[in-house]
Every structure is written in structure tokens, then in C-alpha cells.
C-alpha positions as CSV (number, residue, x, y, z in Angstrom):
1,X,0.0,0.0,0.0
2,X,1.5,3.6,-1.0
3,X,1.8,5.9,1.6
4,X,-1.4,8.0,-0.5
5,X,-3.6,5.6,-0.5
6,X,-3.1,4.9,3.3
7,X,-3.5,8.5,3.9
8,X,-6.6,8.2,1.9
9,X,-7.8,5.6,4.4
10,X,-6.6,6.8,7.7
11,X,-7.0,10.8,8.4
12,X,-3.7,12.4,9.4
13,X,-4.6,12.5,12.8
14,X,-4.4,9.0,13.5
15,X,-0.5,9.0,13.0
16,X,1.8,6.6,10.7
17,X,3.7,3.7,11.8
18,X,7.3,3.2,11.5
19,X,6.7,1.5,8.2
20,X,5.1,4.7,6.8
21,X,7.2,7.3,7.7
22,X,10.3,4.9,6.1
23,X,8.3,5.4,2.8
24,X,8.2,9.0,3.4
25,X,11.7,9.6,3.9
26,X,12.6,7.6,0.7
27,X,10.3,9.9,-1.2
28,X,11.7,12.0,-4.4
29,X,10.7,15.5,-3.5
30,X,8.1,15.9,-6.1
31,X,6.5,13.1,-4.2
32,X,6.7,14.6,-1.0
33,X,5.0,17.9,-2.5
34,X,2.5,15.7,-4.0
35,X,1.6,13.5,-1.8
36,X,2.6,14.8,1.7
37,X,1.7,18.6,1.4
38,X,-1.7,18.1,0.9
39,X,-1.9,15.9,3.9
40,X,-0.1,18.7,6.2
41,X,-2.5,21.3,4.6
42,X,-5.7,19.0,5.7
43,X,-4.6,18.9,9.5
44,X,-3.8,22.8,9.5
45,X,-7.3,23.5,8.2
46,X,-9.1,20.8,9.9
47,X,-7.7,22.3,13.6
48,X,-6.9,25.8,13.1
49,X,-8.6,27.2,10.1
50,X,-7.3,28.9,6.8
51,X,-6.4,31.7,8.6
52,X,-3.1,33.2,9.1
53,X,-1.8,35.7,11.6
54,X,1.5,38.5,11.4
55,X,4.0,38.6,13.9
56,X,6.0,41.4,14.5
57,X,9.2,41.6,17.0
58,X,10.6,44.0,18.6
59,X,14.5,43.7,19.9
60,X,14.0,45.6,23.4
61,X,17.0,44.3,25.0
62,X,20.4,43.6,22.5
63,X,23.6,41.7,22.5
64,X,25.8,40.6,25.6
65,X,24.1,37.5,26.2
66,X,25.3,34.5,28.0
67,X,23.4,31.5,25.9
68,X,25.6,29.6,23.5
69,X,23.0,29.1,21.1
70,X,25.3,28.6,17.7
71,X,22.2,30.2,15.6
72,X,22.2,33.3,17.5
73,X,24.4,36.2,16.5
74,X,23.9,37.6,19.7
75,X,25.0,34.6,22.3
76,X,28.4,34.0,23.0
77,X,29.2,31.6,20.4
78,X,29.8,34.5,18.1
79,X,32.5,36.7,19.5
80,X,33.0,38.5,16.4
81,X,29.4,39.3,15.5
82,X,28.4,43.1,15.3
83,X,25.3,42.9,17.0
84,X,23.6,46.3,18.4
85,X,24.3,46.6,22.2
86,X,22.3,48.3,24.4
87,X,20.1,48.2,27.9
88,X,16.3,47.2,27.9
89,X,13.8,49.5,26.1
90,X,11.8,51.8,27.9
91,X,8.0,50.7,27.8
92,X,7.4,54.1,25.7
93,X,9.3,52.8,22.9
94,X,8.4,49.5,22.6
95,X,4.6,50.3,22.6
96,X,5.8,52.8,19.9
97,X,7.1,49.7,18.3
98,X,4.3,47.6,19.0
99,X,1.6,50.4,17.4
100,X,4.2,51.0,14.3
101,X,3.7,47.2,13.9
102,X,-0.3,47.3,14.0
103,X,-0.3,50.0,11.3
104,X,1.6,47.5,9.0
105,X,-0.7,44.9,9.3
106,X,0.5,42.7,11.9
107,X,-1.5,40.9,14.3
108,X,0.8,39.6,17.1
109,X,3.7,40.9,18.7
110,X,6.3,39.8,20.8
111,X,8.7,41.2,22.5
112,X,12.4,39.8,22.6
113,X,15.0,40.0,24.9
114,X,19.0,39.1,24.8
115,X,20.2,36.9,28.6
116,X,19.0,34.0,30.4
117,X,16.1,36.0,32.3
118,X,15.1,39.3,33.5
119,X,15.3,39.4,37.7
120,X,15.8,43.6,38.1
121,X,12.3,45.3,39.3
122,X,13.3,47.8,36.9
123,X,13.1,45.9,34.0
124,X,9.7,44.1,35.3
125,X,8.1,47.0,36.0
126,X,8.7,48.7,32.4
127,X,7.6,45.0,31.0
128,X,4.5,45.7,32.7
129,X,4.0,48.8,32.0
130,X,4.7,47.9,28.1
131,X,2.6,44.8,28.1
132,X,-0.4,46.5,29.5
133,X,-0.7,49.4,27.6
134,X,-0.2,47.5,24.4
135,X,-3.1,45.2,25.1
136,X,-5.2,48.2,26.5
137,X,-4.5,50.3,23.0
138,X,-4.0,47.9,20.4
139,X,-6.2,45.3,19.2
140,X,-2.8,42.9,18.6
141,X,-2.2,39.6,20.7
142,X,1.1,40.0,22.7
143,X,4.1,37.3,23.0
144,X,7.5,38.0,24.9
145,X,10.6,35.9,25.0
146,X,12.8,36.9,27.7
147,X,15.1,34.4,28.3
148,X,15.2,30.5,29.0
149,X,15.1,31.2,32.8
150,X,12.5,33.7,32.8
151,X,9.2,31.7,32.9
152,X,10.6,30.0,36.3
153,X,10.9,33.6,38.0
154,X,8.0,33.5,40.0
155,X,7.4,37.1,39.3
156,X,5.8,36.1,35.7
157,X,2.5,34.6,36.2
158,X,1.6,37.3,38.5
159,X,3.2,40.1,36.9
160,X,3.1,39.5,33.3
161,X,1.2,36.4,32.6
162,X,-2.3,38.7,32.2
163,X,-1.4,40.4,29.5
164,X,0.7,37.8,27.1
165,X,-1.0,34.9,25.3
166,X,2.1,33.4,24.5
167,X,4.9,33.5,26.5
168,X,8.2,32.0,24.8
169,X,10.8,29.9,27.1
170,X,13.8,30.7,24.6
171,X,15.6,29.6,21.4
172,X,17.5,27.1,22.7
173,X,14.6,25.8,25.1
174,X,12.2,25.6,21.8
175,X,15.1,24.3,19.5
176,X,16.2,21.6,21.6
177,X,13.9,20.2,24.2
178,X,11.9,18.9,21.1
179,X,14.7,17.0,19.5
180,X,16.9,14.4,20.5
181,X,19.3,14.5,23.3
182,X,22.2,13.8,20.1
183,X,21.4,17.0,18.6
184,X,22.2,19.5,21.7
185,X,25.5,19.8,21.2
186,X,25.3,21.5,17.6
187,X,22.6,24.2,18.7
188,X,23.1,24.8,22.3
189,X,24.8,22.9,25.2
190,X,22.9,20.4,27.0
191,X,22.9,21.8,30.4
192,X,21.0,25.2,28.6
193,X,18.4,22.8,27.8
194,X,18.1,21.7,31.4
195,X,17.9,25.8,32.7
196,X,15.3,25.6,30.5
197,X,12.5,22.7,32.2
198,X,11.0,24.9,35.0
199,X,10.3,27.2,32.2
200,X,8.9,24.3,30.1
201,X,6.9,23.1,32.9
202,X,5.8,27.0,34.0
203,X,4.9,27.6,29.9
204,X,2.6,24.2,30.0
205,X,0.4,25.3,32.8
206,X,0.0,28.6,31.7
207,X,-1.6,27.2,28.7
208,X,-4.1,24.8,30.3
């Protein structure tokens, strides 16, 4: 049985076996945009629409980080890299950025910072203040990815968590907690990944 006609049988949903995802992988390409695409297309629609939504970042704290993500031109892997340096925005500009963003079209944004976490008051405080006016004068969903760390402060949920839908645990937390343990070491060290659980753990509940 080709790997289209058992898709024709069995909705995507139900999985493949080990058998079926051999096939895939020995598929030309023009088979795989034949005969896979569709399939990926099908499970999109069937659980989250044909709609699509803009996301638009903002870099409110740049360069001097810690992480040794090797994809990151601001972590330490890339001591040569001429990335921008400089302190945390104040929440002034980055609800400037954020309404900029709405007037191009975009529908999300998220706000990005350089580091492990965010512990100063300081820097919480003008989070806060950012975060809230955004959702009080945009109509945009808000995101924020401040570090691998920064979902195990305890200070989120209560501080931040109202106004962000989706809070981010980190590039290297999202790269390589979903991917086998062998694949760390080109991306990010292994003991990043393990900083990163409590904020794994802290990011699940928030979504229940």
C-alpha cells in the first residue's frame, strides 16, 4: 500500500507507523509535494482554520548574552558578531514599536530579549507597564521571549502572565527540548536545555 492511499484511508490525525514514515523519507521531492503537502494542509485547516496571523518583534534588549545558542548572533558563540548593544527599552518605545507594527498589518507581537532572564524590578516593571498598555490600546495579541530562565521567576504569572498569550521559554529551550538528546551539542549545550524545564513546565500550565 503507497503511503497516498493509506493517507486516503486513515486521516492524518491518527498518525503513521514506522513503516510509513520509512516510505516518506525515501520519497523524491516531487513526491513529497504531491503527496505529503496536501496531507499537512488538511490537519492545519481541519484544527486551526485557513487563517493566518502576522507577527511582528521588537529587539527591546540587545547583544551581551550568555546563551551559546550557535544560531544566534547575539549569544556567546559569536564573539565576532556586530550585533547592536544596548540596555532594555523603555515601555514608551516598545509600545511605539508595537503600534508602528499594527499599522503595517501585523497581528501579534512579541517582544524579545538578549540573557538567560530578567530578575531587576526595573526591567519588570517597564515590561508591565509595556505589556499592559499594548493590550489596552491595540487590538494585537502580545508574545514575549525573555530568556530560557525567565518563565521559572516567580514574578511572571503574577506580573506579566495577564497580558501575554504566549509567552516564549527561549531559542534554545524551543530548538532543543523537542529534539533528540544527540542533537544539543550542535545548537546549544545540553545543560541550557536543562535551565530551560521549570520554564517548560511553567509555559505548559499557563496554557491549560
Amino acid at each position: 500500500m503507497s503511503v497516498k492511499s493509506h493517507s486516503e484511508q486513515n486521516p492524518p490525525a491518527s498518525g503513521i507507523n514506522e513503516l510509513r514514515a520509512r516510505e516518506i523519507f525515501a520519497m523524491s521531492e516531487q513526491e513529497f509535494l504531491e503527496t505529503i503537502l496536501p496531507l499537512t494542509k488538511q490537519c492545519r485547516e481541519t484544527h486551526f482554520g485557513n487563517e493566518i496571523s502576522f507577527c511582528s518583534i521588537v529587539n527591546a534588549k540587545s547583544g551581551a548574552c550568555v546563551e551559546d545558542c550557535s544560531f544566534c548572533s547575539q549569544s556567546n558563540s559569536y564573539k565576532g558578531a556586530q550585533a547592536p548593544l544596548y540596555p532594555l527599552m523603555s515601555s514608551e518605545k516598545i509600545f511605539e514599536a508595537a503600534k508602528e507594527a499594527e499599522a503595517f498589518g501585523a497581528t501579534e507581537f512579541s517582544i524579545v530579549t538578549s540573557g538567560t532572564g530578567m530578575s531587576k524590578q526595573k526591567e519588570l516593571d517597564t515590561m508591565v507597564n509595556a505589556i499592559t498598555k499594548i493590550r489596552q490600546e491595540t487590538q494585537m495579541e502580545t508574545c514575549a521571549s525573555l530568556g530560557l530562565e525567565f518563565l521559572s521567576n516567580n514574578a511572571f504569572p503574577d506580573m506579566i502572565c495577564p497580558g501575554v498569550q504566549k509567552p516564549h521559554c527561549g531559542p534554545s529551550c524551543s530548538i532543543n527540548a523537542s529534539c533528540s538528546g544527540s542533537s544539543f551539542s550542535p545548537l546549544a549545550s545540553p545543560s541550557m536545555v536543562v535551565m530551560s524545564l521549570p520554564s517548560i513546565q511553567t509555559a505548559s500550565w499557563l496554557h491549560e
